[in-house]
N, C-alpha and C positions, 0 to 999 in steps of 0.2 A: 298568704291569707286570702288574696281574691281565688286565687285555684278552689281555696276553702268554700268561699261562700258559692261560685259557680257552682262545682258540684253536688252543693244540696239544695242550687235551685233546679239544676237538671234531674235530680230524685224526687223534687218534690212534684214537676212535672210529669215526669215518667210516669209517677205513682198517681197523681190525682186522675190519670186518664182511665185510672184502674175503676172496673163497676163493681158490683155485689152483683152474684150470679147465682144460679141453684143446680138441680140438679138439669132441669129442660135444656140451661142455655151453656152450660158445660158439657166441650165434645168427651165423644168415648175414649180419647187416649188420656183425657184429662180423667177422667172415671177410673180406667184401667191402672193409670201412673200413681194415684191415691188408695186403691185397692191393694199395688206392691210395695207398699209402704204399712200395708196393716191397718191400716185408719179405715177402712169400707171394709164392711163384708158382704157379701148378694144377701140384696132386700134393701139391704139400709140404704135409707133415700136420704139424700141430701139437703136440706131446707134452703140455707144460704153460706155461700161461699164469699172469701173478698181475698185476692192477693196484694201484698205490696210491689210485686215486680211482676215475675211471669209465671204462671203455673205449675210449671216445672222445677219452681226457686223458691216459690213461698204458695202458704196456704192455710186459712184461717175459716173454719168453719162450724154447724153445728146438723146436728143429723137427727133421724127420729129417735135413737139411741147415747149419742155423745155429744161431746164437746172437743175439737179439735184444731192443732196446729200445725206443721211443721215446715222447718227450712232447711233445705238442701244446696250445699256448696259442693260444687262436683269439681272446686279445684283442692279445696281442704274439706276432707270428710269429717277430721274433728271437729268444723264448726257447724255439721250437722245436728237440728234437733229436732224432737219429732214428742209432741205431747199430747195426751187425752184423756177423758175423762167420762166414764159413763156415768150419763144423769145419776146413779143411784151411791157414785161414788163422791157425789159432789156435796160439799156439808157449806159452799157460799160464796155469792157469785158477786162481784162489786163491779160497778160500771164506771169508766172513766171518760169521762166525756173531752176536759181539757189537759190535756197528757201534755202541754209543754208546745213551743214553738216547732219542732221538730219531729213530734210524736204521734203515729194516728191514735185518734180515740180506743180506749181497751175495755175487753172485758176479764178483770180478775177472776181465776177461776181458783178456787181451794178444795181441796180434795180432802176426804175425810180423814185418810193418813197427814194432814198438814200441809202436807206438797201443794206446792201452785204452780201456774204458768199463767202467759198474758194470750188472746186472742186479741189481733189486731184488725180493725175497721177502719177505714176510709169512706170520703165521698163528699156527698150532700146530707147537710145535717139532719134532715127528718128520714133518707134513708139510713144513716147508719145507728138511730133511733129504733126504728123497726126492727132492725134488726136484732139490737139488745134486747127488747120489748119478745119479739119472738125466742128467741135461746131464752130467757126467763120465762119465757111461759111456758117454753119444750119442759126444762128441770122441772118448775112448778105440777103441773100435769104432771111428769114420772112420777115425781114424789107422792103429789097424790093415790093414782094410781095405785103403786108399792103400800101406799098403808092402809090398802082396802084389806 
């Protein structure tokens, strides 16, 4: 049981070291590694990014186009998952702020097929606000937009 609790105090350290980033302060292999994954395409700029681990393992973001996730296990590729959602497919976004002892703050994402998945945030509480705040205001704005 102590093995238990160390190890999710060492994730939860790992993890809180973690920032919200965008596209400026993310390098190009991090660009590159998100584009062969399908989730970029040239142009689409990135607003704000946040990993739980490392960039290459996890990735939770949204763009001038989408809404995106995905994590990569490169010792089991079944537990790969890779989710998105462009603003125009999205029918409603729920923000969870207190996700539990254990959980970073999410944004529920629902898809107008029904489908959902989570985006997950870290940090400092008024950054992982803005962040929310911004991805609701990215959809808001599409939608607008789409029903000119």
């Amino acid at each position: 049981m102590r093995k238990y609790f160390t190890l999710l105090f060492i994730i939860f350290l790992f993890s809180s070291c973690n920032k919200i980033e965008n596209t400026s302060t993310l390098n190009q292999e991090d660009i590159h590694f998100i584009k062969s994954l399908k989730l970029l395409e040239n142009g689409e700029k990135i607003y704000s990014f946040y990993s739980e681990f490392t960039n290459e393992k996890a990735g939770n973001f949204f763009t001038d186009k989408r809404i995106a996730k995905y994590w990569i296990d490169k010792r089991n590729s079944k537990r790969n998952g890779i989710d998105f959602a462009y603003y125009k497919d999205i029918s409603k976004i729920d923000t969870v702020y207190n996700a539990g002892a254990t959980y970073c703050p999410y944004l529920l994402i629902t898809k107008t097929n029904g489908s959902s998945f989570k985006v997950s945030v870290d940090g400092e509480k008024e950054d992982v606000k803005i962040f929310f705040e911004d991805a609701l205001r990215e959809w808001r704005k599409d939608i607008a937009h789409s029903k000119k």
